[in-house]
C-alpha positions in Angstrom: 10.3 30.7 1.9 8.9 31.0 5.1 8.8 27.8 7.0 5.3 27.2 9.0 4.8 25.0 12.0 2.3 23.3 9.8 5.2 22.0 7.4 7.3 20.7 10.2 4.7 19.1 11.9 4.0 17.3 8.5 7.4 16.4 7.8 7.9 15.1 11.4 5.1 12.5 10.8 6.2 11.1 7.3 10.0 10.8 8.8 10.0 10.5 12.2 12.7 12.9 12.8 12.6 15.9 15.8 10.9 18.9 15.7 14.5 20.6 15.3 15.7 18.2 12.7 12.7 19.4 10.4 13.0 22.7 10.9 16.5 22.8 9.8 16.0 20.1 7.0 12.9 22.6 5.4 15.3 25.4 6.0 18.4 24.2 4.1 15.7 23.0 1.0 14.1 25.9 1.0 10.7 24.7 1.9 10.8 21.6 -0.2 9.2 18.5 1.5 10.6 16.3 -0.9 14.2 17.8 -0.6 14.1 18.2 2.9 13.6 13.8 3.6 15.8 13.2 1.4 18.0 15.7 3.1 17.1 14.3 7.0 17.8 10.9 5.0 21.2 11.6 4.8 22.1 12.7 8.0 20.5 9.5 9.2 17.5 11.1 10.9 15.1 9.8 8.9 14.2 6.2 7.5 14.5 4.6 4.2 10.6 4.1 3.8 8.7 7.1 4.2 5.9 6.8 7.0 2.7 6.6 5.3 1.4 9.3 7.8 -1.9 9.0 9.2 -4.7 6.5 7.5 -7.2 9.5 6.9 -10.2 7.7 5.7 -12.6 5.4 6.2 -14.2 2.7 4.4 -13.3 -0.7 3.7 -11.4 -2.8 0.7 -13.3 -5.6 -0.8 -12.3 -9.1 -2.6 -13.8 -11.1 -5.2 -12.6 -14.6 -6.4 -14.2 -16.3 -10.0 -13.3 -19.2 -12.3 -11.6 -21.2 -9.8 -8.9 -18.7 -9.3 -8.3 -17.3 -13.2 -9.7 -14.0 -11.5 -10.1 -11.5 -9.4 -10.4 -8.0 -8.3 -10.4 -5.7 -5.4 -11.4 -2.5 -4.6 -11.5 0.4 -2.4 -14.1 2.2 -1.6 -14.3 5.1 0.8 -17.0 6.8 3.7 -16.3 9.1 5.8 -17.0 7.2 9.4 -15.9 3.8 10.3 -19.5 3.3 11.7 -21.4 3.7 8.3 -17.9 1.3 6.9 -19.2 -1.4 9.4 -23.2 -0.8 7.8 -24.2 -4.0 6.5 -25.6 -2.0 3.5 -22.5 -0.2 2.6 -20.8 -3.3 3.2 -23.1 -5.1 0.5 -23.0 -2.4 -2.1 -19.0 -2.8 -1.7 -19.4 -6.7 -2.9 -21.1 -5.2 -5.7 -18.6 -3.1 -6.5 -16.3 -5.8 -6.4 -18.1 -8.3 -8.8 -18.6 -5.3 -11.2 -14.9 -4.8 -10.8 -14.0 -8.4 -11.7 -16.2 -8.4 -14.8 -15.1 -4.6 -16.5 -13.2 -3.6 -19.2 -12.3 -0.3 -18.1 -8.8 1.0 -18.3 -9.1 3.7 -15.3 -11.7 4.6 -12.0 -13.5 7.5 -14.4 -14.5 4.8 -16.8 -15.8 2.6 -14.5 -18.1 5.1 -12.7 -19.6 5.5 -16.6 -20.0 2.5 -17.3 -23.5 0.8 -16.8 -24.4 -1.0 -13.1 -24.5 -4.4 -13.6 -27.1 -5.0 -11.2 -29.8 -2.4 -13.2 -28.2 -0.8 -16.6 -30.2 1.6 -16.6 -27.8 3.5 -14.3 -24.7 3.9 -14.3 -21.7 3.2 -11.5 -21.7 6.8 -10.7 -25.6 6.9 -10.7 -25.7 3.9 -7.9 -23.1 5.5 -5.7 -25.4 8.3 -6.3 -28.4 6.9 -4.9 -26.1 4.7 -2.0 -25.0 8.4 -1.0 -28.6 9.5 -0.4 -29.9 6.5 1.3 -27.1 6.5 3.4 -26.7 9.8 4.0 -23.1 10.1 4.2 -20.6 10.9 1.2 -19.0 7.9 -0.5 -16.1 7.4 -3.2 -15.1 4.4 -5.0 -11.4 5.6 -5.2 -10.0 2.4 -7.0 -10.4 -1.0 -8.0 -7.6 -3.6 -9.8 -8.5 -7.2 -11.6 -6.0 -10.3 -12.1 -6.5 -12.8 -14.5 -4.4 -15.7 -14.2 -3.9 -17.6 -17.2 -1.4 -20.2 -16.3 -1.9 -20.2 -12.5 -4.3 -18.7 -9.5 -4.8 -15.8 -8.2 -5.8 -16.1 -4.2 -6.8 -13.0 -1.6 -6.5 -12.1 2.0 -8.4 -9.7 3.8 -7.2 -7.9 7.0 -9.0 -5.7 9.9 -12.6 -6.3 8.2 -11.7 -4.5 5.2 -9.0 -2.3 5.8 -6.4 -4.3 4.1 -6.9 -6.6 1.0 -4.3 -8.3 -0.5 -4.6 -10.4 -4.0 -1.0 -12.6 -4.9 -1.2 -14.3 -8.4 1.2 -17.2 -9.1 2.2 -19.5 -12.1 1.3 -22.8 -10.8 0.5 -25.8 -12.6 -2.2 -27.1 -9.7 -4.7 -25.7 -7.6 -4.4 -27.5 -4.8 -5.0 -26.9 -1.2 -2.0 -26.8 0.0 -0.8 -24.7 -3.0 -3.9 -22.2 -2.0 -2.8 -22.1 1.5 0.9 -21.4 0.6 -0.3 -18.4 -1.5 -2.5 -17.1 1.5 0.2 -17.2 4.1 1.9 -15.0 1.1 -0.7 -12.8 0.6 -0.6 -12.1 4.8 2.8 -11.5 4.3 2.4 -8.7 1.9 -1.1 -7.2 4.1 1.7 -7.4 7.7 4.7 -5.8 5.6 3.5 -4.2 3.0 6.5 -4.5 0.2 6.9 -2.7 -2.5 8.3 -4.9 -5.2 7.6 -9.0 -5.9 11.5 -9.3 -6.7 14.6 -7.7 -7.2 13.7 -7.9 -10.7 11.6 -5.5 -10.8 13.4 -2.6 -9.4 14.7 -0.5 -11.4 17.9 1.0 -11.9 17.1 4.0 -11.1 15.5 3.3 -7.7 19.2 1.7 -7.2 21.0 4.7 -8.0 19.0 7.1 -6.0 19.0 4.9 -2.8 22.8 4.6 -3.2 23.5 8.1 -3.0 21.7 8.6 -0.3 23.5 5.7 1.8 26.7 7.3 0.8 25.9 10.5 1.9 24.6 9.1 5.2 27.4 6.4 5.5 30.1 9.5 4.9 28.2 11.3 7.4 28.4 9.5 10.0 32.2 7.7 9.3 33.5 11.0 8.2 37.0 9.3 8.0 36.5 5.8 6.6 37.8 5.3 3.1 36.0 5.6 0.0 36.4 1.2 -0.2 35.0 1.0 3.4 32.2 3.7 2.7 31.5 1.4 -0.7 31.3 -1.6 1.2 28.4 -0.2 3.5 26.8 1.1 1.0 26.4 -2.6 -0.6 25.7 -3.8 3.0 22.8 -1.5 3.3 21.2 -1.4 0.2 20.8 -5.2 0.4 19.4 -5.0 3.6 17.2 -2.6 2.4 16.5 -5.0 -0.6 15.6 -7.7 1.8 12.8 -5.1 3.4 10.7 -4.1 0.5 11.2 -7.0 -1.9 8.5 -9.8 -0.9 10.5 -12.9 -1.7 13.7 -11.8 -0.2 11.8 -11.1 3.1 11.8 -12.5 6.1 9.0 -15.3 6.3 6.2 -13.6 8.9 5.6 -17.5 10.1 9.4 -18.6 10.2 11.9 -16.4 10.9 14.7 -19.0 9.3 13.4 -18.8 6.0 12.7 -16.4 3.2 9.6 -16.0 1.2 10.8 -17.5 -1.7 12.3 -20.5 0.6 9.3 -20.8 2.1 7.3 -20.9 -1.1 10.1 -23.7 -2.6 9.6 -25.5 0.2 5.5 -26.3 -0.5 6.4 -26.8 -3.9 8.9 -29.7 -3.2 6.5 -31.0 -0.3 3.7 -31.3 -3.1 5.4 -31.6 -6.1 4.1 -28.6 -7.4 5.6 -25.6 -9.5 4.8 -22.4 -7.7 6.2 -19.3 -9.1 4.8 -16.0 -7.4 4.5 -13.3 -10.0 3.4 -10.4 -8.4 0.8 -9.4 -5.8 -1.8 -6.3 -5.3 -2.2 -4.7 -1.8 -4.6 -2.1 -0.9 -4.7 -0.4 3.0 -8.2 1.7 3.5 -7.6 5.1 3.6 -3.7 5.3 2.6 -2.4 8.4 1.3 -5.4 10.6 1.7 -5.0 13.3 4.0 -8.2 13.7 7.3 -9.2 17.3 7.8 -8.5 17.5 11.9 -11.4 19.5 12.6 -11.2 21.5 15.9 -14.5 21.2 17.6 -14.1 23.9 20.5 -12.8 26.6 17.9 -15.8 25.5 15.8 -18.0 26.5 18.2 -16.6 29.8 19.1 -16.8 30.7 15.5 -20.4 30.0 15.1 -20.8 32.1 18.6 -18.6 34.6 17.1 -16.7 34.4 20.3 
């Protein structure tokens, strides 16, 4: 397979690695993106966590709180220029999105565009965008949305950037106090600064394990080409915890105090208040992640239109 400057430069972004480096990684896997991290993974060039790449659109992410905490939602919806994102009217038919969010019964994004707007049922969701796209005069998607209901506990958000990142943390708590709310914010800032990707070790699978392991032993073997296989073990161990500690939220580093753990910090409000706090899990949403901005050339526009 031929290998294009366009897949190195896209490979470069998401690792970090040289031009070189990705060149010969898409080389060896024959073209495969995929392969070819895993592949830079291993010879250390590349990082455990996968660069987002660039935030391509705009937009903002909106929360809504009810019922003294039982529920919430949050959603995402998308434009394609930061200035309509920061248009009071967008902005307001976002909230509504929100509110219709926190009260639906739909299982997926396609039912809740078909579903009727709460604010006037004789149109739909999609209808409303709809008309929001031709008053506004700028193309607009509602590209997802997640509700939390908290049964024996509260669910609290955080919003970052004016909208680009909203977080929502539910926990098991039996009081909704205060200082049990503000515990659960500095949580949910924690989650919108570092963005992990589980709530606990408990939730990662053992698969995730396996796969991650391999690729610290190849790396480890890599680079300690004549360490034995016990030594090479214990890295591996050494690493994968510390790569634990990263993208599990309550084995993280507390943002606010670097001599305590998430979970320690959250143990430590509940015996200052008397409280039980257990964090179950948490939703975080970043405007614009994984979707992909056309760079548009404006020079080589031109020319085309002046067949130059």
């Amino acid at each position: 397979m031929a290998i294009t400057a366009a897949m190195v430069k896209e490979l470069r972004e998401e690792t970090g690695a040289g031009m070189m480096e990705c060149k010969k990684a898409l080389t060896a896997t024959d073209g495969d993106k995929e392969k070819a991290i895993e592949f830079l993974r291993e010879k250390g060039l590349a990082t455990a966590q996968k660069k987002s790449g660039r935030v391509a659109a705009e937009g903002i992410v909106a929360t809504v709180i009810k019922n003294d905490g039982k529920l919430a939602a949050i959603v995402e919806v998308n434009s394609e220029t930061d200035f309509v994102a920061k248009n009071e009217q967008f902005q307001s038919f976002v909230a509504d999105v929100a509110e219709q969010a926190a009260n639906t019964t739909a299982a997926d994004t396609e039912a809740f565009l078909a579903e009727p707007w709460a604010k006037d049922t004789s149109k739909t969701v999609k209808e409303q965008l709809a008309g929001m796209i031709a008053v506004i005069g700028e193309n607009m998607n509602i590209r997802r949305f997640a509700k939390v209901e908290a049964s024996n506990g509260i669910v609290v958000s955080y919003t970052h950037g004016g909208g680009k990142i909203g977080v929502l943390v539910e926990a098991e708590t039996d009081t909704n106090s205060d200082a049990v709310a503000e515990c659960l914010r500095n949580v949910a800032m924690q989650v919108a600064a570092l963005n992990p990707k589980y709530t606990s070790r408990d939730e990662v699978s053992e698969e995730y394990i396996e796969h991650e392991k391999e690729i610290l032993k190849a790396q480890a073997m890599n680079e300690n080409p004549d360490k034995p296989e016990n030594i090479i073990e214990k890295m591996i161990i050494g690493r994968l915890n510390k790569e634990l500690k990263e993208v599990c939220l309550l084995d993280q580093t507390y943002v606010k105090d670097s001599d305590l753990t998430v979970q320690k910090y959250v143990d430590s409000v509940a015996k200052e208040t008397g409280a039980t706090i257990k964090v179950k899990g948490f939703v975080r949403f970043e405007t614009g992640e994984g979707i992909e901005k056309v760079e548009e050339d404006f020079a080589a526009e031109v020319a085309k239109q002046m067949n130059m």
